[in-house]
C-alpha positions as CSV (number, residue, x, y, z in Angstrom):
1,X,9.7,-22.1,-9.6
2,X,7.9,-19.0,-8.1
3,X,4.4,-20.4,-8.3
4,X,4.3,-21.4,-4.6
5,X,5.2,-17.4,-3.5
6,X,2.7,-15.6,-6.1
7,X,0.5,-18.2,-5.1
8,X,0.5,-17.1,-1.8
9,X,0.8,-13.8,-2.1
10,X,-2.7,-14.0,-4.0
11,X,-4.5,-15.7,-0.8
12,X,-6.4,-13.4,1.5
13,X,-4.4,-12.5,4.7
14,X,-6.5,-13.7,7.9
15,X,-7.9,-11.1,9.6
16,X,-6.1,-12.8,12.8
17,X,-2.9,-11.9,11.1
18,X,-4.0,-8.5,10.0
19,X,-4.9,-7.7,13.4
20,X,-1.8,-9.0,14.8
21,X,0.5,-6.7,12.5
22,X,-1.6,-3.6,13.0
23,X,-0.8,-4.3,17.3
24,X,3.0,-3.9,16.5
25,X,2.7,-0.4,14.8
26,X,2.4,2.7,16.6
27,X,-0.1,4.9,15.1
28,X,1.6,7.7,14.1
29,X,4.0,5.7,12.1
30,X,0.7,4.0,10.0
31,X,-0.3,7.2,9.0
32,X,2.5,8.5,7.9
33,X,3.3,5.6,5.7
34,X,0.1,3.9,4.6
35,X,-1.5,5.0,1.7
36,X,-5.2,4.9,2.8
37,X,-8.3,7.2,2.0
38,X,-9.4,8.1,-1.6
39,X,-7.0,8.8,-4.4
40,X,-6.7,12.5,-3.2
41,X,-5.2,11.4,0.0
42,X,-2.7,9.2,-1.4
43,X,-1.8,11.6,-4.3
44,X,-1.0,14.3,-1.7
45,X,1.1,12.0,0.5
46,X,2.8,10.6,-2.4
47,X,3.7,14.4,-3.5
48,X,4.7,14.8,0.3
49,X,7.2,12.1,0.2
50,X,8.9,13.1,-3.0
51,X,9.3,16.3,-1.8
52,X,11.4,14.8,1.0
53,X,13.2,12.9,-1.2
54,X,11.8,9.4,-1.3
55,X,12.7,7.8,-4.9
56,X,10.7,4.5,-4.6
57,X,7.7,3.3,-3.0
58,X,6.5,-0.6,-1.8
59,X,2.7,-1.2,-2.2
60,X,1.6,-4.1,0.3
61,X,-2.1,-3.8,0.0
62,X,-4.4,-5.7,2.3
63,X,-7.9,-7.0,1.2
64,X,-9.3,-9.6,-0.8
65,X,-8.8,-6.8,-4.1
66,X,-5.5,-6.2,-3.9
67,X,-5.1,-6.8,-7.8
68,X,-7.5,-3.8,-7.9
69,X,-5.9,-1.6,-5.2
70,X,-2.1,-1.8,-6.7
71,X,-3.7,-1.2,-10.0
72,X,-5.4,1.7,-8.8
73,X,-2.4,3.6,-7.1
74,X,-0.6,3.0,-10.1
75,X,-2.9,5.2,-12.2
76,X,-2.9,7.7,-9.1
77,X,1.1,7.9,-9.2
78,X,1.1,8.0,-13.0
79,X,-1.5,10.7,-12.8
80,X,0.8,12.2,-10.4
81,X,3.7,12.3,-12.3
82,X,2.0,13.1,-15.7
């Protein structure tokens, strides 16, 4: 029933697209939301946002591994959070 929405969700995001989305987003506002960088970086930003109070996080990675990248902040919040 879902196939057709995990399916797509699992094909790579045109760069076209990409590039349109980044246009609409001041930059101040990417980085204090994205998660980018190395693990450090997102570790300390995700300690920032608890600290002012956020109780759930959305991970929309972009990419052709983003299997790989959600899988990888995972283990850095779980580190995190011991």
């Amino acid at each position: 029933m879902y196939s057709r929405f995990t399916d797509a969700g699992r094909r790579p995001y045109s760069l076209l697209a990409q590039k349109e989305a980044a246009s609409l987003l001041p930059d101040e506002y990417v980085r204090k939301m994205a998660f980018a960088g190395n693990q450090a970086h997102a570790v300390r930003h995700i300690a920032s946002l608890v600290d002012a109070g956020v109780d759930s996080i959305s991970v929309f990675p972009l990419g052709r591994a983003r299997t790989e990248t959600v899988r990888a902040f995972a283990a850095s919040v779980e580190e995190y959070l011991g």
